[in-house]
ZAZA-542294 format. One record per residue (C-alpha): residue number from 1; residue in one letter; z, y, x. Coordinates in steps of 0.001 Angstrom, whole numbers. Each point is the difference from the previous one (the first is absolute). Example, Ala and Ser with C-alpha at 12.3 -4.5 7.8 and 13.67 -1.06 7.14 Angstrom:
# residues 2
+-----+------+---------+---------+---------+
! seq ! type !      pz !      py !      px !
+-----+------+---------+---------+---------+
!   1 !    A !    7800 !   -4500 !   12300 !
!   2 !    S !    -660 !    3440 !    1370 !
+-----+------+---------+---------+---------+
//
This chain:
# residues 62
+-----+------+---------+---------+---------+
! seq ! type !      pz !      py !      px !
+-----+------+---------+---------+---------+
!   1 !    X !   97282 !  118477 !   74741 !
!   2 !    X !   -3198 !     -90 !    1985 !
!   3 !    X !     483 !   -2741 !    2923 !
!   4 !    X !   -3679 !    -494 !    1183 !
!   5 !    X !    -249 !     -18 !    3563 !
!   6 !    X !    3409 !   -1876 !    -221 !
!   7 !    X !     308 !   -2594 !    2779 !
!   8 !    X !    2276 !   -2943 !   -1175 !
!   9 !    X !    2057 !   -1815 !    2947 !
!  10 !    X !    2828 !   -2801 !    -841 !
!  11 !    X !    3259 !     633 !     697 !
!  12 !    X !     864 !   -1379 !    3325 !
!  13 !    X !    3022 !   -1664 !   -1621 !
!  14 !    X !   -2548 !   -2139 !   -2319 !
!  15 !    X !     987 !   -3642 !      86 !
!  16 !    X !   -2604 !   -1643 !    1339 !
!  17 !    X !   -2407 !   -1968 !   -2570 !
!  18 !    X !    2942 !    -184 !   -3190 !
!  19 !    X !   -2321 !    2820 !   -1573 !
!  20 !    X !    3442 !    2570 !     -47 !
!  21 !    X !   -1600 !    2695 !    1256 !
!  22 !    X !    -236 !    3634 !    -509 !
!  23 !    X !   -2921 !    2432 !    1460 !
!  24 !    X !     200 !    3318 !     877 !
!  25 !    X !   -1970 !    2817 !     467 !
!  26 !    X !    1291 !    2726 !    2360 !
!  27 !    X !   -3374 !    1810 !    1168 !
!  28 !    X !    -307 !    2661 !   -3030 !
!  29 !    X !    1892 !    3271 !    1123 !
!  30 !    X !    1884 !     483 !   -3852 !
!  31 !    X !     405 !   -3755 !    -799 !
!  32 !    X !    1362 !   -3577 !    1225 !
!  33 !    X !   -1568 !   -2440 !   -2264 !
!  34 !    X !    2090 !   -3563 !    -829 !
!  35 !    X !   -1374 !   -3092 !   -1267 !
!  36 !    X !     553 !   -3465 !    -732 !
!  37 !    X !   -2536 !   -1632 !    2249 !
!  38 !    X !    -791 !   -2557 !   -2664 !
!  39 !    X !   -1151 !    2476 !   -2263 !
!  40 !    X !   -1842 !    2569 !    1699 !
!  41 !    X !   -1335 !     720 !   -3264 !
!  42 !    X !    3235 !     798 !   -1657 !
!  43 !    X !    2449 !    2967 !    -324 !
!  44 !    X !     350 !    1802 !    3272 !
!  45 !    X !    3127 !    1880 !     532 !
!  46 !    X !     194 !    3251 !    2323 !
!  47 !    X !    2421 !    1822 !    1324 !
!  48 !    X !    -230 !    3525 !    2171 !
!  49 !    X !      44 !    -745 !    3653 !
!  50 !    X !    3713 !    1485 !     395 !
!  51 !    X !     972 !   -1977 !   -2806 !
!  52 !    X !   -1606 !   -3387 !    1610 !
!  53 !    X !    1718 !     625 !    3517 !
!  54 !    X !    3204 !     244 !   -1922 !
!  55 !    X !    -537 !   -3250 !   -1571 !
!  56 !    X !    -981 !   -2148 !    3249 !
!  57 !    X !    2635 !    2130 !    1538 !
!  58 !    X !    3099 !   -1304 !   -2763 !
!  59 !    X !   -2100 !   -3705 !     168 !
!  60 !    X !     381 !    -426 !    3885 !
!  61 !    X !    3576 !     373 !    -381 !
!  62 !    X !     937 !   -2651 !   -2989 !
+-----+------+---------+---------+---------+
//
């Protein structure tokens, strides 16, 4: 999965300065990008944009 030109934001649920934090990147049109901020290096998971709004959707309610 190509992700240049990805722009990486933290989640605006991060806690503050523990270093639990995810990043995502929502600006490519096929692709939301997921990372653990800590290791911006590391595995990236990705997810279709449909399948991402289902996911914040399901995580706003629980």
């Amino acid at each position: 999965m190509d992700l240049t030109g990805a722009i990486w934001h933290k989640s605006t649920r991060s806690s503050g300065n523990s270093g639990n934090c995810v990043e995502v990147a929502d600006n490519l049109p096929d692709v939301v990008g997921v990372r653990d901020s800590k290791d911006r290096q590391g595995p990236v998971l990705t997810f279709s944009p449909p399948r991402w709004q289902q996911f914040v959707e399901f995580a706003k309610q629980h």
